[in-house]
C-alpha positions as CSV (number, residue, x, y, z in Angstrom):
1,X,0.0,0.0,0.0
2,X,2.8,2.2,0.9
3,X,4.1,1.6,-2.8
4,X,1.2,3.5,-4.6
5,X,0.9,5.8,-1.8
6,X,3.9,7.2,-2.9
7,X,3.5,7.1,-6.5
8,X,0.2,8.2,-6.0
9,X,1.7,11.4,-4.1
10,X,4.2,11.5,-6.4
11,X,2.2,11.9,-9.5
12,X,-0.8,14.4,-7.8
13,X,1.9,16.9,-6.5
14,X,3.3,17.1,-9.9
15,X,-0.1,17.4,-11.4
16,X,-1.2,20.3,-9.3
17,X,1.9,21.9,-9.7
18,X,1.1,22.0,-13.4
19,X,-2.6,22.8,-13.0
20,X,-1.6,25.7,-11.0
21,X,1.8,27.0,-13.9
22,X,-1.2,26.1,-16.6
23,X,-3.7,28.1,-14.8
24,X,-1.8,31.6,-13.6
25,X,1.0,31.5,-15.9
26,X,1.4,32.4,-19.9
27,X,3.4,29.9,-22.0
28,X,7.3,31.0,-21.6
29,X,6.4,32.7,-19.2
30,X,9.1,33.2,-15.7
31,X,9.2,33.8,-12.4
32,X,11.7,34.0,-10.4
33,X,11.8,31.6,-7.1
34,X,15.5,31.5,-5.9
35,X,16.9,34.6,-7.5
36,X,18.2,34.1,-10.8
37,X,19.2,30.5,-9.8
38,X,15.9,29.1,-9.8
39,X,12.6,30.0,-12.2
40,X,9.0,28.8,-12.5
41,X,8.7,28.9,-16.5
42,X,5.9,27.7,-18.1
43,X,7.5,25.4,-20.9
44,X,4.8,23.0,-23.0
45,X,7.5,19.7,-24.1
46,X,6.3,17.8,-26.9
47,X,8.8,15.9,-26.5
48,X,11.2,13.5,-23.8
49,X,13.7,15.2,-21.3
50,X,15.7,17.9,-22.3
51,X,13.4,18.1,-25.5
52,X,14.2,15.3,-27.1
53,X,11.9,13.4,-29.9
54,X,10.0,16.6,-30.3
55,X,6.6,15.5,-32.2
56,X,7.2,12.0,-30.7
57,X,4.1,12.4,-28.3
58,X,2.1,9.6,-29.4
59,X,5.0,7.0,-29.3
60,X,6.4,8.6,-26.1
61,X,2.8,7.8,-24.4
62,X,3.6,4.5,-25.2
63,X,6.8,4.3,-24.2
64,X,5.2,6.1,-20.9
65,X,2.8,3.0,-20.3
66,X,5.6,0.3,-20.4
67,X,8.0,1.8,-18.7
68,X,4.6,2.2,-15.5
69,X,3.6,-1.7,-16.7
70,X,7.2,-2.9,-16.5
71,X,7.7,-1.2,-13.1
72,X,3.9,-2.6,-11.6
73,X,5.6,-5.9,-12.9
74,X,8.7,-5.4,-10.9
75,X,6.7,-4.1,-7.7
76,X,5.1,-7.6,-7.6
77,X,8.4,-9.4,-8.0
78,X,10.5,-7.6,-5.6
79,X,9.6,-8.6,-1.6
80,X,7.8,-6.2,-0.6
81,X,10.3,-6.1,2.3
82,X,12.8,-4.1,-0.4
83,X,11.2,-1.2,1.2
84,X,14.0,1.1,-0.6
85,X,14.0,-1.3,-3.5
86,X,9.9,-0.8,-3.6
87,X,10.5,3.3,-3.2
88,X,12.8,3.6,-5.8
89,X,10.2,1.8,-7.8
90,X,7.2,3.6,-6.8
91,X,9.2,7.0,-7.2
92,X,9.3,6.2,-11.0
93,X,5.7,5.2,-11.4
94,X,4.5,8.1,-9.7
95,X,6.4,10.4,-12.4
96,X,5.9,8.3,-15.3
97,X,2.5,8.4,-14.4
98,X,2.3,12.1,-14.1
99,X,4.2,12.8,-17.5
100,X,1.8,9.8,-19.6
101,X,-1.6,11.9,-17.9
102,X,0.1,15.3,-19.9
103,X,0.9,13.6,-23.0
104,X,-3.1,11.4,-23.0
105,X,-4.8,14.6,-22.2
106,X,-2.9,17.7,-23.2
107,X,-1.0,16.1,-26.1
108,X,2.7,17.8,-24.3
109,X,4.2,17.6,-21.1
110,X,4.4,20.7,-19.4
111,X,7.9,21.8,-17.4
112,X,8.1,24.6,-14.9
113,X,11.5,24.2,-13.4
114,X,14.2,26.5,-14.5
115,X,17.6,26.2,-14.2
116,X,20.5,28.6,-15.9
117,X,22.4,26.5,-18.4
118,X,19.9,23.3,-18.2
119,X,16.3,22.7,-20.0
120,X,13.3,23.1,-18.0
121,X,11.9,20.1,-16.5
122,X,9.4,19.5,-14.0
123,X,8.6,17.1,-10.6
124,X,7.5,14.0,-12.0
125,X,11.4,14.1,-14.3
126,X,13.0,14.5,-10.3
127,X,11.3,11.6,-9.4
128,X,12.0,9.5,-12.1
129,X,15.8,10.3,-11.9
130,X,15.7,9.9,-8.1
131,X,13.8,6.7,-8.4
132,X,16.3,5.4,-11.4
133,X,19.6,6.7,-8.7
134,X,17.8,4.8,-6.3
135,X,17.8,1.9,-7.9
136,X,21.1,2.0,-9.7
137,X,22.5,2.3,-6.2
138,X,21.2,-0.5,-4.5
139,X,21.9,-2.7,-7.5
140,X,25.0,-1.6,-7.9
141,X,26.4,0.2,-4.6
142,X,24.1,-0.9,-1.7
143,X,22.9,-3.8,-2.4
144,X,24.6,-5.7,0.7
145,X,23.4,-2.9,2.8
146,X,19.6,-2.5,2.0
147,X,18.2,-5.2,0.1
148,X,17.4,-8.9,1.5
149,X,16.2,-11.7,-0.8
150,X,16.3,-12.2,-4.4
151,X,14.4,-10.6,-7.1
């Protein structure tokens, strides 16, 4: 339960965040939060991080629904005493979830994160990365440490 919990929380933070940039704020349009360090801009992606596969949408929604079927699959396999295992997990769902709701019902994705000298990106991309860290970690790096049993 504590799984989609957090993808759950995960992916509804993200969408109100966008509902709120979509709402009060013009497209291109910046704020700044943290100085000039950090911006809310109001960026619509077409495409995948950093812009990439601009026009792709369609193909990137499916991509989107794998990647949250293969991880669902994964969640199942994994004890669900791999609590970090299971967080990194969910942590991905939650923002692949968030990002496949923008391309299925606006047809982009939209960013609001701005940093100077990177593209815009938004909560559910943080998520996805931590979640992916995460895991790459424990697989890698921690594995001894914080996971018991096999998967």
């Amino acid at each position: 339960m504590l799984f989609y919990s957090i993808a759950f929380f995960t992916a509804a933070l993200d969408q109100l965040v966008k509902f709120l940039v979509q709402k009060n704020m013009a497209v291109n349009q910046s704020l700044p939060l943290i100085g000039e360090i950090v911006k809310l801009t109001h960026v619509r992606n077409t495409g995948a991080a950093f812009s990439l596969f601009v026009g792709f949408s369609p193909y990137l929604a499916v991509i989107g629904l794998v990647v949250s079927a293969v991880v669902i699959y994964l969640h199942y396999r994994v004890p669900a005493k791999n609590y970090m295992f299971q967080a990194g997990l969910a942590l991905i769902l939650g923002g692949s979830i968030s990002n496949l709701a923008d391309r299925l019902f606006r047809s982009f994705v939209i960013d609001y994160i701005g940093l100077p000298f990177w593209p815009v990106f938004n909560l559910a991309d943080i998520m996805i990365n931590a979640g992916v860290v995460l895991l790459a970690y424990l697989l890698f790096i921690g594995r001894k440490k914080h996971v018991s049993g096999s998967f």
